[in-house]
C-alpha positions as CSV (number, residue, x, y, z in Angstrom):
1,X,0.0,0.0,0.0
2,X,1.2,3.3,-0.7
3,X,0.0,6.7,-1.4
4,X,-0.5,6.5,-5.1
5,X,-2.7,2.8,-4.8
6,X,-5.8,3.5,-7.4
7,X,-7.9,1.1,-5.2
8,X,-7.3,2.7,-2.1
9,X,-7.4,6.1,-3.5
10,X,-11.1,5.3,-4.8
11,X,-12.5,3.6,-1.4
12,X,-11.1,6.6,0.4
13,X,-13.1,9.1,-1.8
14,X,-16.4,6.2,-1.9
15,X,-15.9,6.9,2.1
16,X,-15.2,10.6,1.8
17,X,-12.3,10.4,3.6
18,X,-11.3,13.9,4.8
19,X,-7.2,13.1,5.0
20,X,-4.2,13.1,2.5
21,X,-3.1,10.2,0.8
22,X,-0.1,10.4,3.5
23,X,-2.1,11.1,6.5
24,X,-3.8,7.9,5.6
25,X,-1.0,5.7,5.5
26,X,0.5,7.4,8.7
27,X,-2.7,7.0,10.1
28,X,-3.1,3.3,9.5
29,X,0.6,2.7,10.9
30,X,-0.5,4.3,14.1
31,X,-3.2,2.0,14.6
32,X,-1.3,-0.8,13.8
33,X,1.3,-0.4,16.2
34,X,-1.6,0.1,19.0
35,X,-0.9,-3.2,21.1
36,X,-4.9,-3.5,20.6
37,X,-3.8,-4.4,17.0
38,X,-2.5,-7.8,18.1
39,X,-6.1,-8.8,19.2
40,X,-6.9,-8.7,15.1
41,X,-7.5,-11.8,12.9
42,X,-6.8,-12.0,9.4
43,X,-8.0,-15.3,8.3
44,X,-10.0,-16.0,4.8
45,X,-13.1,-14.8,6.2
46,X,-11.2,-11.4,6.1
47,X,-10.1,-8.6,9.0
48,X,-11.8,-9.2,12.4
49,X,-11.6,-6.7,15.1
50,X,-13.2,-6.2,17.9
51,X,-15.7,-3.0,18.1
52,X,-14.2,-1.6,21.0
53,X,-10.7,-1.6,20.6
54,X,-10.5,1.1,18.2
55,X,-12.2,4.6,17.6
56,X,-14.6,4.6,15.2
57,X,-12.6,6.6,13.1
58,X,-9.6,3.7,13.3
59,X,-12.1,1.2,12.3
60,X,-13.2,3.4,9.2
61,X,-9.6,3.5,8.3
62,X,-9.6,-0.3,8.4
63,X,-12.6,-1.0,6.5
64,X,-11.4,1.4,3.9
65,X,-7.9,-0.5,3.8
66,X,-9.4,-3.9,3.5
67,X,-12.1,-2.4,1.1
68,X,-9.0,-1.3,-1.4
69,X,-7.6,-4.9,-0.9
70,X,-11.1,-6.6,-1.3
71,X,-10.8,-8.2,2.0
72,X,-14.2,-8.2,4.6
73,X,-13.7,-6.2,7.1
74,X,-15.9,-7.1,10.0
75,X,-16.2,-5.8,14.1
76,X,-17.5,-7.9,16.6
């Protein structure tokens, strides 16, 4: 993933996503160095994450990651 990703780029704007391209990707790397983070499962159902471990806004950055890789994103 990087800052010039069509995919991501277009599920940001389908969210209307309010940050930069480089505020997005700094903002994903802060939530995936939250030790919360380790509580995630990535299996071939797609990205699980509990509800409450994150900020809405963290899981919206989530969603719109896994939504630009065509994974499911799902909270519990």
């Amino acid at each position: 993933m990087y800052h010039g990703d069509a995919k991501l780029i277009a599920e940001m704007k389908r969210l209307h996503y309010k940050l930069s391209a480089d505020e997005f990707v700094a903002a994903v790397l802060s939530i995936l160095s939250k030790p919360v983070a380790r509580n995630m499962n990535l299996d071939t159902d797609g990205l699980t994450v509990k509800g409450i471990d994150f900020f809405r806004v963290e899981n919206t950055v989530l969603e719109v990651v896994c939504g630009a890789m065509l994974v499911k994103f799902i909270t519990v």
